[in-house]
Each structure stands twice: as structure tokens, then as C-alpha cells.
PyMOL Python script that loads the backbone (N, CA, C, O; Angstrom):
from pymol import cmd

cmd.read_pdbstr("""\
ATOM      1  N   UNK A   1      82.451 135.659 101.255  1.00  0.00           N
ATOM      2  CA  UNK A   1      83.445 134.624 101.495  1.00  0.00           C
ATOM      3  C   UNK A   1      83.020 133.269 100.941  1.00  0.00           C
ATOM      4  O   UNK A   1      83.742 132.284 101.094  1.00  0.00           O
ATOM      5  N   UNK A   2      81.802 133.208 100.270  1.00  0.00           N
ATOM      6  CA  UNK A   2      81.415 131.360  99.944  1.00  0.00           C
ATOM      7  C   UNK A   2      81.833 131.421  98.750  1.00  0.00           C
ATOM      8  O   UNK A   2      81.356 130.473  98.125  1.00  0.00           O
ATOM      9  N   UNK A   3      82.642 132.211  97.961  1.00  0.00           N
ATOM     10  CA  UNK A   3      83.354 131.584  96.827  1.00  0.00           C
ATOM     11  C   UNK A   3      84.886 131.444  97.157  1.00  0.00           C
ATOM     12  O   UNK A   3      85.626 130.989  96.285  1.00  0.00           O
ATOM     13  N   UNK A   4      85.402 131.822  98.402  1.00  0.00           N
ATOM     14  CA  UNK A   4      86.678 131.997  98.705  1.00  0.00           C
ATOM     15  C   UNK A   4      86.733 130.128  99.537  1.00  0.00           C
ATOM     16  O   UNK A   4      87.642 129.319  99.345  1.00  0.00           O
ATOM     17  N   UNK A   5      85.552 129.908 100.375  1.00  0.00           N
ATOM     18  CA  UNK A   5      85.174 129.363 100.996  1.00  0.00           C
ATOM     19  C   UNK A   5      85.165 127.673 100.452  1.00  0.00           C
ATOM     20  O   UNK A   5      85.562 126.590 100.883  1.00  0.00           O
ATOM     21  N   UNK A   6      84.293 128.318  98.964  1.00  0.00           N
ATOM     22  CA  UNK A   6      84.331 126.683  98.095  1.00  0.00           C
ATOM     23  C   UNK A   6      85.708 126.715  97.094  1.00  0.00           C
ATOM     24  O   UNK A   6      85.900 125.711  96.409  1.00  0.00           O
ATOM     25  N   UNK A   7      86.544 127.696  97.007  1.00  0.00           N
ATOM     26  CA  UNK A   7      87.578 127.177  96.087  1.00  0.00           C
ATOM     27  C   UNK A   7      88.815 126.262  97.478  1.00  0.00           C
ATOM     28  O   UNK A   7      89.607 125.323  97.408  1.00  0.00           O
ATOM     29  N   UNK A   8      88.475 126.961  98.311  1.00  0.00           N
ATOM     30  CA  UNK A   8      89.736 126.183  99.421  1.00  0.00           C
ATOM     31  C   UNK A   8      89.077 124.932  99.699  1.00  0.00           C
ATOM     32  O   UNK A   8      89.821 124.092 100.205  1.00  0.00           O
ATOM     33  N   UNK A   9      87.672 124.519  99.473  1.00  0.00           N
ATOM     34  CA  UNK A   9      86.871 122.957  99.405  1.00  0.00           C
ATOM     35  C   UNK A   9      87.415 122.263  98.515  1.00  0.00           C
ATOM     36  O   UNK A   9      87.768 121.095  98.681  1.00  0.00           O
ATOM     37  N   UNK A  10      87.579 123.114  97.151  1.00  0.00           N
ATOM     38  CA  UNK A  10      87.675 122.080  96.214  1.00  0.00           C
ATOM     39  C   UNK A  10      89.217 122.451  95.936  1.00  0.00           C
ATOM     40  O   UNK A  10      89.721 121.895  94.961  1.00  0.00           O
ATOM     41  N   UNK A  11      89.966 123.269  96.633  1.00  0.00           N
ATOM     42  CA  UNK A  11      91.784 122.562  96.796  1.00  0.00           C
ATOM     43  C   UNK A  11      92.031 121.608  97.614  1.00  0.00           C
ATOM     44  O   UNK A  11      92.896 120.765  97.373  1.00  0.00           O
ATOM     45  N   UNK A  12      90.960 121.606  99.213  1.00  0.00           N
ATOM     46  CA  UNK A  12      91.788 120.596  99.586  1.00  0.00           C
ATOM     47  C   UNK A  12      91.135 118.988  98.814  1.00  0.00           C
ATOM     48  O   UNK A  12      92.024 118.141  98.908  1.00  0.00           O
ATOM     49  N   UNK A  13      90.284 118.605  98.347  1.00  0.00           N
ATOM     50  CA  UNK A  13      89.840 117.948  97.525  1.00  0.00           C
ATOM     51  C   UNK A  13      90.688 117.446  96.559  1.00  0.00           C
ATOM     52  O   UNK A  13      90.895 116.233  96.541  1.00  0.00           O
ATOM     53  N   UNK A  14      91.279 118.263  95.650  1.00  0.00           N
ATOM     54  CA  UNK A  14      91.985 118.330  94.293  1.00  0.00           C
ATOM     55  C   UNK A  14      93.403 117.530  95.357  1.00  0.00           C
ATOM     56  O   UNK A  14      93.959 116.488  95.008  1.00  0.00           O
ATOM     57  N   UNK A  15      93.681 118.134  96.367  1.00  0.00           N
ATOM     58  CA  UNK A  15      95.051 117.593  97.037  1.00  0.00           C
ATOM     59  C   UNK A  15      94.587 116.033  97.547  1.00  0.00           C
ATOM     60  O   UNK A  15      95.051 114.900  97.416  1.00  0.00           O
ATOM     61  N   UNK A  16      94.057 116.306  97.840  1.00  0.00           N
ATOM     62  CA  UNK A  16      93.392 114.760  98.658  1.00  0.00           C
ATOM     63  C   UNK A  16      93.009 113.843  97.816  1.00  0.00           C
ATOM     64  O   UNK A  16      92.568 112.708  98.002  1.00  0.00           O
ATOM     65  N   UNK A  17      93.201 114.394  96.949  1.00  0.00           N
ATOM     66  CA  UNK A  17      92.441 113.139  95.648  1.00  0.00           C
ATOM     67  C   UNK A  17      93.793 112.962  94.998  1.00  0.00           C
ATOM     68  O   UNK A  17      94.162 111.788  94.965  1.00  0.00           O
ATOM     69  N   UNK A  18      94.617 113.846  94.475  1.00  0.00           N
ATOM     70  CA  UNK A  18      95.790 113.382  93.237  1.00  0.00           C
ATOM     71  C   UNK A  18      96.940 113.237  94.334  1.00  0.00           C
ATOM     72  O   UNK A  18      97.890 112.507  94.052  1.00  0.00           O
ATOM     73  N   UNK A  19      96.908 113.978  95.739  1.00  0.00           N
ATOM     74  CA  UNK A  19      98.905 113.607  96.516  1.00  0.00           C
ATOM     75  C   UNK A  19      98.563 113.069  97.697  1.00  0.00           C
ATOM     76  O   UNK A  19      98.994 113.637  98.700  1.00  0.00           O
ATOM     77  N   UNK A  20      97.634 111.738  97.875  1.00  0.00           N
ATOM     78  CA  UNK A  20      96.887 111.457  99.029  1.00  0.00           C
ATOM     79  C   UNK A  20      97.955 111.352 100.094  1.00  0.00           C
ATOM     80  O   UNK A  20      97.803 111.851 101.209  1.00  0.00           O
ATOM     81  N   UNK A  21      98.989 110.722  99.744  1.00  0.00           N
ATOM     82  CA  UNK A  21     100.393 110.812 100.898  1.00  0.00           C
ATOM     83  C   UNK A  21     100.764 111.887 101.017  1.00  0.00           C
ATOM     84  O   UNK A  21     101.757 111.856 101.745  1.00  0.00           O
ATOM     85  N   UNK A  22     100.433 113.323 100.574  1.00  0.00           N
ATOM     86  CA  UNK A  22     101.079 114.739 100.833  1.00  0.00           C
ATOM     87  C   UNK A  22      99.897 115.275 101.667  1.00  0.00           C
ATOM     88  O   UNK A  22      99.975 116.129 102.550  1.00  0.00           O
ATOM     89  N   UNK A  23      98.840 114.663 101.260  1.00  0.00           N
ATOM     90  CA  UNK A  23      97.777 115.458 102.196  1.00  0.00           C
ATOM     91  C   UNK A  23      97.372 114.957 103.852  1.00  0.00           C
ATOM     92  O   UNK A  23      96.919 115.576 104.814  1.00  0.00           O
ATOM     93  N   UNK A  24      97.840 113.326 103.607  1.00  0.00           N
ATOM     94  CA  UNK A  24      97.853 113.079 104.979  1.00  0.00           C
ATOM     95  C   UNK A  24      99.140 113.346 105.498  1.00  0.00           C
ATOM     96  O   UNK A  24      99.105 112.957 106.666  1.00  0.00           O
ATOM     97  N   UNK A  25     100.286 113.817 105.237  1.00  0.00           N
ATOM     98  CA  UNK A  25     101.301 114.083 105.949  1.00  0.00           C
ATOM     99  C   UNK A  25     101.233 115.425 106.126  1.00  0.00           C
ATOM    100  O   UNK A  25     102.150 115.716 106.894  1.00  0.00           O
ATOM    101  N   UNK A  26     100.539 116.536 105.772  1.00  0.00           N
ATOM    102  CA  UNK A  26     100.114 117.677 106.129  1.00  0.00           C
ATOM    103  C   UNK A  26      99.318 117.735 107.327  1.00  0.00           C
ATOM    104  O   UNK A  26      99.739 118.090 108.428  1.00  0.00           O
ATOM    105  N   UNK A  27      98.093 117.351 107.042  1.00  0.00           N
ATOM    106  CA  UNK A  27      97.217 117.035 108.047  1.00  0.00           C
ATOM    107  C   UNK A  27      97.181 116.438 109.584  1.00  0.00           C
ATOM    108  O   UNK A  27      96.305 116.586 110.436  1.00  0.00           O
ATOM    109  N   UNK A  28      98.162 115.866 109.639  1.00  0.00           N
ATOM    110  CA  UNK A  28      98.691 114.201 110.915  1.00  0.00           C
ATOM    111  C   UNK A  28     100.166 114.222 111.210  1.00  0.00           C
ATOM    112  O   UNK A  28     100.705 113.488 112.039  1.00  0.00           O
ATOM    113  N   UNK A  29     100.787 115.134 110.455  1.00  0.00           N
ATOM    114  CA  UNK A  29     101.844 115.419 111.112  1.00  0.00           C
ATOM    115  C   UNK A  29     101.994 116.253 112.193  1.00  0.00           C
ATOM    116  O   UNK A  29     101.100 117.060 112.448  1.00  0.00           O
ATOM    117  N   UNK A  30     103.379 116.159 113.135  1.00  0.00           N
ATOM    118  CA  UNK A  30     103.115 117.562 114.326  1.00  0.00           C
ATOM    119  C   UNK A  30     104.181 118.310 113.774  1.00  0.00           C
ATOM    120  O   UNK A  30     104.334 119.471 114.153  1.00  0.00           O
ATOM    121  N   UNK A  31     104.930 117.822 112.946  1.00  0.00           N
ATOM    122  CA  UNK A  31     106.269 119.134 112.277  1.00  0.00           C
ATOM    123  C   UNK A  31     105.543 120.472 111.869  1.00  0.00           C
ATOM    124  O   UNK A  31     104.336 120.631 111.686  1.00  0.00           O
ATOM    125  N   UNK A  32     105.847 120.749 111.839  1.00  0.00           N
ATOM    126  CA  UNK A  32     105.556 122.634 111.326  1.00  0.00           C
ATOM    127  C   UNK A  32     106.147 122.720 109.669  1.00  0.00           C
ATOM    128  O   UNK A  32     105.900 123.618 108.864  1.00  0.00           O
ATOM    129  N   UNK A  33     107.077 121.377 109.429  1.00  0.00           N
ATOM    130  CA  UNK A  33     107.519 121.957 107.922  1.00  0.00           C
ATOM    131  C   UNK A  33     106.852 119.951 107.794  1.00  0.00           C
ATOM    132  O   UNK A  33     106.620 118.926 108.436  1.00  0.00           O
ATOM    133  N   UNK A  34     106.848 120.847 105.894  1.00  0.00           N
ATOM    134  CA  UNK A  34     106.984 119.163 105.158  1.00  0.00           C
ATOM    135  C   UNK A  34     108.422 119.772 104.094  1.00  0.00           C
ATOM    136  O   UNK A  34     108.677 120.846 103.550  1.00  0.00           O
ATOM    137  N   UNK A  35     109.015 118.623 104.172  1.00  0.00           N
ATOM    138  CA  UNK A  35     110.177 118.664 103.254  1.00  0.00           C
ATOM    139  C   UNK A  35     109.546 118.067 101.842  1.00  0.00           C
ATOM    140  O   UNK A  35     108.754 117.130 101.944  1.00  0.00           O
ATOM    141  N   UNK A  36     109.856 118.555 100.594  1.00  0.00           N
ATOM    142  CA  UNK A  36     109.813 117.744  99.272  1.00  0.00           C
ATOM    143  C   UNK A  36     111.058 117.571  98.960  1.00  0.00           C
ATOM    144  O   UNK A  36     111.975 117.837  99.738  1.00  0.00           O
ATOM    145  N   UNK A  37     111.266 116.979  97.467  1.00  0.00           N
ATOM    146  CA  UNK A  37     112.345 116.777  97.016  1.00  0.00           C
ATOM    147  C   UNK A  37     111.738 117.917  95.484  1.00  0.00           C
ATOM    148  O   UNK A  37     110.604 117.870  95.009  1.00  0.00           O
ATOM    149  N   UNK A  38     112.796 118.773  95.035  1.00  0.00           N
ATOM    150  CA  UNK A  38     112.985 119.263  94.116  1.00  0.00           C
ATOM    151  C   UNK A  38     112.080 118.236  92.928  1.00  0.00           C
ATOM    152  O   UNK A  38     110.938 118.663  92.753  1.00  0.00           O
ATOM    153  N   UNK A  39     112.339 117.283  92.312  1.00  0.00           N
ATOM    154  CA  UNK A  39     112.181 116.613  91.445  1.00  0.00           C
ATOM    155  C   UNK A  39     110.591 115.736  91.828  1.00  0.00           C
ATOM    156  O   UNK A  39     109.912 115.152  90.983  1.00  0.00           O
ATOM    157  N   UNK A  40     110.313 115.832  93.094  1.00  0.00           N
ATOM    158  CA  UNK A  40     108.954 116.190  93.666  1.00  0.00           C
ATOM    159  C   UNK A  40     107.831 115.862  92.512  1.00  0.00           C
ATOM    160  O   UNK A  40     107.167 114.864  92.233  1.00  0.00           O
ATOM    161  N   UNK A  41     107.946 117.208  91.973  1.00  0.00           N
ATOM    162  CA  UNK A  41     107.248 118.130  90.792  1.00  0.00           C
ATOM    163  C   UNK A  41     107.897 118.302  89.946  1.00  0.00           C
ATOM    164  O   UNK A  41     109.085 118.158  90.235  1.00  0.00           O
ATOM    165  N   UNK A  42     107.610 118.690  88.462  1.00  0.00           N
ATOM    166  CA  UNK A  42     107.828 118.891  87.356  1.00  0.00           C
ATOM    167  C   UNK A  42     109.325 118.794  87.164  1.00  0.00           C
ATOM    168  O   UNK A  42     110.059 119.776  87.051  1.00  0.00           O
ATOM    169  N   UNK A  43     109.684 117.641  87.139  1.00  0.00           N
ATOM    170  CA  UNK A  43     111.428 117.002  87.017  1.00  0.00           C
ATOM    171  C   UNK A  43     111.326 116.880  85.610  1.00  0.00           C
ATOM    172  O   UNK A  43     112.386 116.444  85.160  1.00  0.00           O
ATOM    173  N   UNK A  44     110.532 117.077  84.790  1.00  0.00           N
ATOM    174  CA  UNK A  44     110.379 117.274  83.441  1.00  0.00           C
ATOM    175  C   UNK A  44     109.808 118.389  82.841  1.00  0.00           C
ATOM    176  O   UNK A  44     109.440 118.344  81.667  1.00  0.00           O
ATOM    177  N   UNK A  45     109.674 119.587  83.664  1.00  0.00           N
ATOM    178  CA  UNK A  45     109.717 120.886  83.440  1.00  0.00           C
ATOM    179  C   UNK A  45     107.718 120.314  82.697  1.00  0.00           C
ATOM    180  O   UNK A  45     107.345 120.098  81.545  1.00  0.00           O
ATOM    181  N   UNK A  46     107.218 120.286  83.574  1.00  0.00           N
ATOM    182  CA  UNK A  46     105.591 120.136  82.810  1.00  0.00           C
ATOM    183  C   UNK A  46     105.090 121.175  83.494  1.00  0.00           C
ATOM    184  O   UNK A  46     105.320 121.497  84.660  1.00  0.00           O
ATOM    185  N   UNK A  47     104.094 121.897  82.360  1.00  0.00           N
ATOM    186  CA  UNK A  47     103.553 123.034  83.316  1.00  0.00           C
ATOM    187  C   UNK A  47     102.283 122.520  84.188  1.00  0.00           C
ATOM    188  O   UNK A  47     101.840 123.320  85.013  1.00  0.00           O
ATOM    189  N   UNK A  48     101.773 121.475  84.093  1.00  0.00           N
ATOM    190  CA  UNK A  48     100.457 120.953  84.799  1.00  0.00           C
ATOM    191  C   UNK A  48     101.494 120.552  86.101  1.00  0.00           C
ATOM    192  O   UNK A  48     100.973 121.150  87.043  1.00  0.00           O
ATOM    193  N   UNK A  49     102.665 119.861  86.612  1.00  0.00           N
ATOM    194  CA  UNK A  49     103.447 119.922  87.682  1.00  0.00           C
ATOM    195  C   UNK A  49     103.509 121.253  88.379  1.00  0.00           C
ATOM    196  O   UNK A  49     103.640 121.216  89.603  1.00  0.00           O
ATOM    197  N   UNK A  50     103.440 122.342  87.827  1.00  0.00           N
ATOM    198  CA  UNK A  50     103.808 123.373  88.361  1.00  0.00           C
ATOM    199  C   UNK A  50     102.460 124.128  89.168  1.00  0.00           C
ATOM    200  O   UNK A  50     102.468 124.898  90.129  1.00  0.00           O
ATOM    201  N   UNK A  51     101.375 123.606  88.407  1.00  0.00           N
ATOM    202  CA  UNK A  51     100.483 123.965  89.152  1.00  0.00           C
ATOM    203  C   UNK A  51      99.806 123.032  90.259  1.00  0.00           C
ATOM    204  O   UNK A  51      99.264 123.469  91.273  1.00  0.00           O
ATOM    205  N   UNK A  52      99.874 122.193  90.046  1.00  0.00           N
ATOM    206  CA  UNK A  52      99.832 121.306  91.048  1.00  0.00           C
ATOM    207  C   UNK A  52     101.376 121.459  92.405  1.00  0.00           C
ATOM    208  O   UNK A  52     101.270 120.725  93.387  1.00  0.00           O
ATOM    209  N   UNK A  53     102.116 122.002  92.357  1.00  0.00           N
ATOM    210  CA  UNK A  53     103.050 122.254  92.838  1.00  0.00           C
ATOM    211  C   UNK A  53     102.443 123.500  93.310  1.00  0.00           C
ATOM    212  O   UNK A  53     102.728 123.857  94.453  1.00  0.00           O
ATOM    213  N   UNK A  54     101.949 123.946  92.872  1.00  0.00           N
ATOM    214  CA  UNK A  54     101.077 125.799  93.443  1.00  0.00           C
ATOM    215  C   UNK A  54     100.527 125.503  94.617  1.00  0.00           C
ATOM    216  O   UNK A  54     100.850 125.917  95.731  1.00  0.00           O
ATOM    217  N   UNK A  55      99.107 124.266  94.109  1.00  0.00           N
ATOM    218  CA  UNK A  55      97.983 123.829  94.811  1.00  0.00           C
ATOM    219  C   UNK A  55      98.857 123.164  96.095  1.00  0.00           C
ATOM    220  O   UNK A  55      98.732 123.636  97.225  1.00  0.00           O
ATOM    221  N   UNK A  56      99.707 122.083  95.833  1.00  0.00           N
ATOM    222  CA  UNK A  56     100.106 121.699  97.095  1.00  0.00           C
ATOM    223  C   UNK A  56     101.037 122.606  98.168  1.00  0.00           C
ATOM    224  O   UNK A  56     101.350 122.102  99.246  1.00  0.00           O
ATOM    225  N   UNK A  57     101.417 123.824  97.853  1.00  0.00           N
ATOM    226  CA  UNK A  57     101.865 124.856  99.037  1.00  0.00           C
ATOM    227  C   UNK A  57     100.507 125.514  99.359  1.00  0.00           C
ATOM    228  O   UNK A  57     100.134 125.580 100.530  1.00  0.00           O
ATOM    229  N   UNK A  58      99.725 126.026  98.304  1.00  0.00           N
ATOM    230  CA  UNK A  58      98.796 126.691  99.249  1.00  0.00           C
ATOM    231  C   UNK A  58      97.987 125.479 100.147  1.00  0.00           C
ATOM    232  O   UNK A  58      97.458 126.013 101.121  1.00  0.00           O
ATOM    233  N   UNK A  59      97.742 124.045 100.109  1.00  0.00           N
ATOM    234  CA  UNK A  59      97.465 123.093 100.990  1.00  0.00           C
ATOM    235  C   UNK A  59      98.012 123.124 101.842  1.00  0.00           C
ATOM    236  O   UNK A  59      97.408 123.196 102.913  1.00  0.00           O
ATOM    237  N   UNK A  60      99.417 123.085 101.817  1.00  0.00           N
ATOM    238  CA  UNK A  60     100.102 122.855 103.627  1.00  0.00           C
ATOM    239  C   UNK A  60      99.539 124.515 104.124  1.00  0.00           C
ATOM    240  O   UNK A  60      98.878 124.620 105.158  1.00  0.00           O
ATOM    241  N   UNK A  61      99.871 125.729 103.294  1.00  0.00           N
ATOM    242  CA  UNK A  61      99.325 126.620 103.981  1.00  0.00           C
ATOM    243  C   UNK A  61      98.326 126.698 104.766  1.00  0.00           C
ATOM    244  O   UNK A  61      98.527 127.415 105.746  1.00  0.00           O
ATOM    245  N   UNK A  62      96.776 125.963 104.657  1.00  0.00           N
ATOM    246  CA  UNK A  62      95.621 125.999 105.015  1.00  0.00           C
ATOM    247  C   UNK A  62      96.002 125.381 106.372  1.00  0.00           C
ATOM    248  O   UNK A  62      95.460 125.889 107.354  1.00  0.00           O
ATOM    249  N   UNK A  63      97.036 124.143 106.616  1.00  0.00           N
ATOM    250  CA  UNK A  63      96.932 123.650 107.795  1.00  0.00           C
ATOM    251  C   UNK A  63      98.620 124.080 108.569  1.00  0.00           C
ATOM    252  O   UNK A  63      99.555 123.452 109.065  1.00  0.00           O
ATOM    253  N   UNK A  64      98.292 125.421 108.309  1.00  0.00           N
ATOM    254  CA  UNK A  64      99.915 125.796 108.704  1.00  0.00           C
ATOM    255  C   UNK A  64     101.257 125.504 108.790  1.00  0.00           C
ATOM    256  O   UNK A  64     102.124 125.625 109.656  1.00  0.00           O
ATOM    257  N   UNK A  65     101.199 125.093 107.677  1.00  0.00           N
ATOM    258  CA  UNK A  65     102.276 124.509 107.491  1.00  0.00           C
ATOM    259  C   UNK A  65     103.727 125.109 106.233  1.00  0.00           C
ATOM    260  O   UNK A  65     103.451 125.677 105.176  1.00  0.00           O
ATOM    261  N   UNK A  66     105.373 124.774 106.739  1.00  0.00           N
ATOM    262  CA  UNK A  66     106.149 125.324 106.071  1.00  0.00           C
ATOM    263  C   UNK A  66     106.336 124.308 104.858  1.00  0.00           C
ATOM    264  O   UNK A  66     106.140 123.104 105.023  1.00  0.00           O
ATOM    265  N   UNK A  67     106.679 124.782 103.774  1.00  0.00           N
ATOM    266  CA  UNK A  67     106.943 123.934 102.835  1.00  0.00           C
ATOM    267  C   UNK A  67     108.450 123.871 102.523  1.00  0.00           C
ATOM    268  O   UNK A  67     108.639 124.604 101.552  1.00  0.00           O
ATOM    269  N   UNK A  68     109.711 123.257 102.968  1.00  0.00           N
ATOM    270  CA  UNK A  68     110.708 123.399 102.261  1.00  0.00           C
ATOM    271  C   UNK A  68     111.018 122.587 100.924  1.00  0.00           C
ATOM    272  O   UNK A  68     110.783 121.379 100.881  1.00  0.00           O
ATOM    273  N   UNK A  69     111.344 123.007 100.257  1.00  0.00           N
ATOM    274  CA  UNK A  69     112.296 122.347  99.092  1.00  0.00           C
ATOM    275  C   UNK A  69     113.946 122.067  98.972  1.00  0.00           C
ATOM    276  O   UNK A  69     114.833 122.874  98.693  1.00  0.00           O
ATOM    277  N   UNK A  70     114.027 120.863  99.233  1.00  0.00           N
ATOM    278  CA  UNK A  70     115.392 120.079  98.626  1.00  0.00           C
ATOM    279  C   UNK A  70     115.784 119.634  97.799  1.00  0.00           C
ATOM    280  O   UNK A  70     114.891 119.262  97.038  1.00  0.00           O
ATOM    281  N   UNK A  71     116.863 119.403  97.421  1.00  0.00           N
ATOM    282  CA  UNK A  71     117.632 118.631  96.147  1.00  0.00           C
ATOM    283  C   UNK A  71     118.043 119.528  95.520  1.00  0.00           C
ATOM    284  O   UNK A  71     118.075 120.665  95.990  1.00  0.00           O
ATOM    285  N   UNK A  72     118.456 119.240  94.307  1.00  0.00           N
ATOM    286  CA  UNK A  72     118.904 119.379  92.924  1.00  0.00           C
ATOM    287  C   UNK A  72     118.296 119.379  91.809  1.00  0.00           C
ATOM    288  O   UNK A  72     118.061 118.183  91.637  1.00  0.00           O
ATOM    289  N   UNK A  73     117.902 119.913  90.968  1.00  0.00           N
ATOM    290  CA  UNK A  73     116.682 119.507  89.759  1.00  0.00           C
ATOM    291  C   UNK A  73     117.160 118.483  89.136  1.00  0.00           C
ATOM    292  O   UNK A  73     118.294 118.614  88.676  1.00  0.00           O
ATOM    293  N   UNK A  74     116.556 117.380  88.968  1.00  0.00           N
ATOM    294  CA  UNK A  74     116.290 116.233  88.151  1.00  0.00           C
ATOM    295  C   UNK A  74     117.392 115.375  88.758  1.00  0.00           C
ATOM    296  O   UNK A  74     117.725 114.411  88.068  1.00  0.00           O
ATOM    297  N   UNK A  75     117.978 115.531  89.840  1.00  0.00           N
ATOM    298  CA  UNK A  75     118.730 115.229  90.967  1.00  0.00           C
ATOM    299  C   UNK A  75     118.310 113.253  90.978  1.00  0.00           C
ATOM    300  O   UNK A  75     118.895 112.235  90.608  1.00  0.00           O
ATOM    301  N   UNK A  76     117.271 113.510  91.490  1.00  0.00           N
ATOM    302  CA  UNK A  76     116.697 111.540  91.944  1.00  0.00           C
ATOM    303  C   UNK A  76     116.744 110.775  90.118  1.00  0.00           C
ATOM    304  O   UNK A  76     116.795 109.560  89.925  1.00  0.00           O
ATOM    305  N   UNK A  77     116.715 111.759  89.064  1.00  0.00           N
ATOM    306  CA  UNK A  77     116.954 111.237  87.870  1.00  0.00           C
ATOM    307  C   UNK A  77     118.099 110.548  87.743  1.00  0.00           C
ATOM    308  O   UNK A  77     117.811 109.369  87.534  1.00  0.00           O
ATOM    309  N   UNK A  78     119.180 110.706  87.768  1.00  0.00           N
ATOM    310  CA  UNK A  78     120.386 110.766  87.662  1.00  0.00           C
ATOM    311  C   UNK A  78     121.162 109.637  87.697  1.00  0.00           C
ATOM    312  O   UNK A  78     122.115 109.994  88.390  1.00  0.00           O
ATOM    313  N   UNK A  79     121.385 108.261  87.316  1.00  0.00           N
ATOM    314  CA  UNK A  79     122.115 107.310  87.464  1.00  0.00           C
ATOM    315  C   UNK A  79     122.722 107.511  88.678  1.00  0.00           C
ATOM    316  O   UNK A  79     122.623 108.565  89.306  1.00  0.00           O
ATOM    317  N   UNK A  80     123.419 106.441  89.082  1.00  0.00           N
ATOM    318  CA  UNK A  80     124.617 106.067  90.008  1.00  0.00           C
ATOM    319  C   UNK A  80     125.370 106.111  89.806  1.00  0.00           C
ATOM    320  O   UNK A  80     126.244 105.792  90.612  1.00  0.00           O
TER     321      UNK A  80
END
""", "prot")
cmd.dss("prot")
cmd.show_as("cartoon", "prot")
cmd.util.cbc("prot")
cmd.orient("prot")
């Protein structure tokens, strides 16, 4: 288990370092879900969004947590 052990070290790390507001609202929240917004992540279709979009569900996972997704794609883009 100490390589299973240090990759979930260095996810929650990787989370805590690049979505510091996603990781303390995981952590310090009492909800059971975190809501995102669709456009969240890769609202420009980037594949480095998508994995970082990976990393941050398996994060709320570690502290039990649901992840929903809202919106529309590229939705918050969108003029008025």
C-alpha cells in the first residue's frame, strides 16, 4: 500500500496547491456534495483541464464527498 499511499499524498498536494478554494471547501465543509459549474474545467476543451478535473473528483472522493456538475458548457462564457 506505500505506493497507493504516496500517490493519494501527492493528489491531495497537487489539489491543495493548484484549486486551494476547492480543497478547502472539500475538507471544512459539512455538505456531503460540492457543486461545480460545467465551465469549472476545460470550457476550452484543454486536455490538461480534464485531468485536473479527474484529480479534483478523486479529491472530494478521499474526503467523502459527492461531486455534482452544473451548467451548460461554456455557459458562464456567453455574453448577456
Amino acid at each position: 500500500m506505500d505506493g497507493i499511499e504516496q500517490r493519494k499524498k501527492e493528489l491531495i498536494e497537487a489539489i491543495e496547491g493548484q484549486l486551494p478554494d476547492f480543497g478547502h471547501a472539500v475538507k471544512n465543509e459539512t455538505n456531503d456534495m460540492v457543486i461545480l459549474h460545467q465551465d469549472a474545467f476545460a470550457a476550452d476543451y484543454q486536455d490538461e483541464e480534464y485531468a485536473l478535473l479527474g484529480k479534483a473528483i478523486k479529491y472530494a472522493g478521499i474526503y467523502k464527498k459527492e461531486v455534482r456538475i452544473q451548467g451548460g458548457n461554456r455557459e458562464s462564457l456567453q455574453k448577456p
